[in-house]
N, C-alpha and C positions, 0 to 999 in steps of 0.2 A: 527475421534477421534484425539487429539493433544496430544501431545509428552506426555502432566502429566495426560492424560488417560480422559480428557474429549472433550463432543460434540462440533462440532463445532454450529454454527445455523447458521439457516436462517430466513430473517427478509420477505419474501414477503407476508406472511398474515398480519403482522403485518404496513406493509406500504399500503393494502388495508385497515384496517377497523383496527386505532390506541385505537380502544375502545376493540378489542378483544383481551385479552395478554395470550395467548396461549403459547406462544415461549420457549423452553427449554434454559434458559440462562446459559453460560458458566463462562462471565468474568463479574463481578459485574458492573464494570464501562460502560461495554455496556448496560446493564440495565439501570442504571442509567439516558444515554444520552437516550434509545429510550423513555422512559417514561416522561422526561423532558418536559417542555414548555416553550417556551421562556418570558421572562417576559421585555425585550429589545431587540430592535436592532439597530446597528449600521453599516450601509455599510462600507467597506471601496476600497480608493479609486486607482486609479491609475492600480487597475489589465485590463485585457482583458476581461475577464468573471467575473462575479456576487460575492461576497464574503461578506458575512454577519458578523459581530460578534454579538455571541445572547450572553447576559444575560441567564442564565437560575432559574426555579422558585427551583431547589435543591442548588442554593447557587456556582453553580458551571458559566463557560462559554467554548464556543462551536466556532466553526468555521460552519457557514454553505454554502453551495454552491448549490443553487437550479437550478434546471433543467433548471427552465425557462428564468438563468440565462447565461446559456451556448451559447459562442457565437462567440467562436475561430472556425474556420474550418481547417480540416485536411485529408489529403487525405484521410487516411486508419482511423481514429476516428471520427463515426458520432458523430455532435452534439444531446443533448437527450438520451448519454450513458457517460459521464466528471462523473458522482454522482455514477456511477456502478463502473467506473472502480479505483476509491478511495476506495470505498468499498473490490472490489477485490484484490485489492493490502493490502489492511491490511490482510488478511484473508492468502495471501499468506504468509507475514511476520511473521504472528503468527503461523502460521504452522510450517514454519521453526523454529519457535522460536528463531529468530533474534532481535526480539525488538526495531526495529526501527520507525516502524510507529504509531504513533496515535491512539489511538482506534477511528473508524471510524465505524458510523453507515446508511444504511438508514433511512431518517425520513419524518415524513411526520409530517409539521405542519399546522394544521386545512388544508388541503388540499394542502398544496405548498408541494413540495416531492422534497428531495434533500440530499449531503450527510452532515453528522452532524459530526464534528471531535472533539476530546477534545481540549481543546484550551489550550496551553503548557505557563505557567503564568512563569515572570523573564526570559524568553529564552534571546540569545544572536544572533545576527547574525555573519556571517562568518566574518566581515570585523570589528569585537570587541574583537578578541580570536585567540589565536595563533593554528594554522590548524593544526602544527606539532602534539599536545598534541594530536592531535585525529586520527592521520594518520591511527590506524588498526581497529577505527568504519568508516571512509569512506571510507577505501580499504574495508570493509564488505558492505556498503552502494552499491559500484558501483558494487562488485558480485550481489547484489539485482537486482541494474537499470539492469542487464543484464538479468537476470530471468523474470523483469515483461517487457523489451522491452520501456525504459521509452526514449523518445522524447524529453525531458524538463527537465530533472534533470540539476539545474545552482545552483549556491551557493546562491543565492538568497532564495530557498524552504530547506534548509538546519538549523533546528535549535540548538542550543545550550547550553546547562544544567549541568553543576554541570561537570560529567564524563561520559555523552549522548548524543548524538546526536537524533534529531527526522528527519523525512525525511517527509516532509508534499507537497501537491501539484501532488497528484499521479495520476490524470485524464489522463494526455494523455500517455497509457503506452496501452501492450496489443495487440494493432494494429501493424500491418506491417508497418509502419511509420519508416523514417530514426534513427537510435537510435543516441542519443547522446553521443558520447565519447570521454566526460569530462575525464580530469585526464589522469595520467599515469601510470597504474597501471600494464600494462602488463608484462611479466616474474619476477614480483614480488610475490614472494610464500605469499599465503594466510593462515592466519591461520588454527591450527590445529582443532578447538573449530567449525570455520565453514566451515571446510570441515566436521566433521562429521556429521555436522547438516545436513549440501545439503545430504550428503549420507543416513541419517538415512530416512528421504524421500523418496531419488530414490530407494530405497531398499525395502520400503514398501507398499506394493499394496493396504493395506486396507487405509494406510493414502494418499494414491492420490486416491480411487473411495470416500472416503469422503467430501475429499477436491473437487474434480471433480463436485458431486454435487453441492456443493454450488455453486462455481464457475459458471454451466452452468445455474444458476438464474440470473446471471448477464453477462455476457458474452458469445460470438457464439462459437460451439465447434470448430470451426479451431481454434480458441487464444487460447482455453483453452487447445488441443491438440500438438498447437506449443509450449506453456508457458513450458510446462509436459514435449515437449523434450527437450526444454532447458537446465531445472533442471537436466536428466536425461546424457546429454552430459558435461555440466558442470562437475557433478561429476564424470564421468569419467577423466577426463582434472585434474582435480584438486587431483585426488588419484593416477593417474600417474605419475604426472610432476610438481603437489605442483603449479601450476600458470595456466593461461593463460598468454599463449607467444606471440600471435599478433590478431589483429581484423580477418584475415580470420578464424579465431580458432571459433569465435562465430557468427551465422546468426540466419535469425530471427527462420528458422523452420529446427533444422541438425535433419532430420529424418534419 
């Protein structure tokens, strides 16, 4: 269950057999994207791995990034799991009720299976937009990259909207992989808004066996067991000491 009292889902019958819509939907827009079809597409170009932008036939467009696209290797991130772990990275974000990420779906089109993201129209990149204006949604961005263990987070997947920020490109996170630490953000107190968020989380058992579930749809339970103590030391650190104070303060698994 999520913070305003509904389910979260899961999509894997739904990325088996896209004809049977069983799914108890929470977030309209996720509907939305899993029932979609693409009605265009256009590659684009220059990434490492596969990235599509579909058209879709509800009037809207999508970011997709198919499995069979996946083609970066990483030590601790098999390839054939990049489409999971975007998926599980929205799901944690929503949980927290952070609001950062994309509503991010699996999809499966006419058989190519991959993840489907909302495609954020008029965004801004970092290097168009003064960074200060947004200094305490990227200090909440990089509590995030520490939660999902993200590898990749550069200002490049970072985009920018009105007084938002989205955080798109969350495949290589999860795994025991070097984390990336961007920014400086350590002995900088975090806000009040997201400390109680992390906490109202670490504090709740029924919203991490929920979450838990989904999660182990898409991920091994060592990530989804180290993700969970992350969260759980985080808030600690953060309802003590208003910050983290230095990189040995966070690893991948402080059990």
């Amino acid at each position: 269950m999520t913070e305003d009292g509904g389910e979260l889902l899961s999509y894997g019958e739904v990325v088996k057999s896209k004809e049977k819509d069983n799914t108890q939907w929470k977030f309209r827009e996720e509907k939305d994207l899993q029932n979609a079809r693409f009605t265009r597409e256009v590659p684009l170009k220059g990434g490492t791995n596969q990235v599509i932008v579909v058209t879709l036939d509800n009037g809207g467009k999508g970011i997709f990034k198919p499995v069979s696209g996946e083609w970066t290797q990483r030590e601790f991130v098999d390839i054939g799991t990049y489409y999971l772990r975007d998926r599980a990275a929205f799901l944690v974000d929503r949980t927290l009720n952070f609001g950062l990420v994309p509503t991010t779906v699996v999809h499966n089109a006419e058989g190519k299976v991959g993840s489907l993201q909302e495609y954020i129209l008029d965004a801004k990149m970092s290097w168009h937009v003064d960074q200060g204006e947004y200094s305490s949604l990227l200090h909440k961005l990089w509590i995030f990259d520490q939660i999902i263990w993200n590898s990749d987070r550069n200002y490049t997947n970072i985009l920018y909207k009105e007084n938002n920020i989205f955080a798109i490109d969350n495949a290589l996170t999860f795994g025991p992989d070097e984390i990336n630490r961007y920014g400086n953000y350590f002995g900088i107190d975090v806000s009040e808004d997201v400390v109680r968020k992390i906490a109202s989380f670490a504090e709740n058992e029924q919203k991490q066996a929920e979450l838990s579930e989904h999660l182990l749809e898409l991920l091994s339970e060592d990530e989804v067991v180290a993700c969970f103590n992350r969260i759980k030391h985080i808030s600690t650190l953060l309802q003590s000491q208003g910050s983290i104070l230095g990189e040995e303060e966070i690893v991948y698994n402080p059990m």
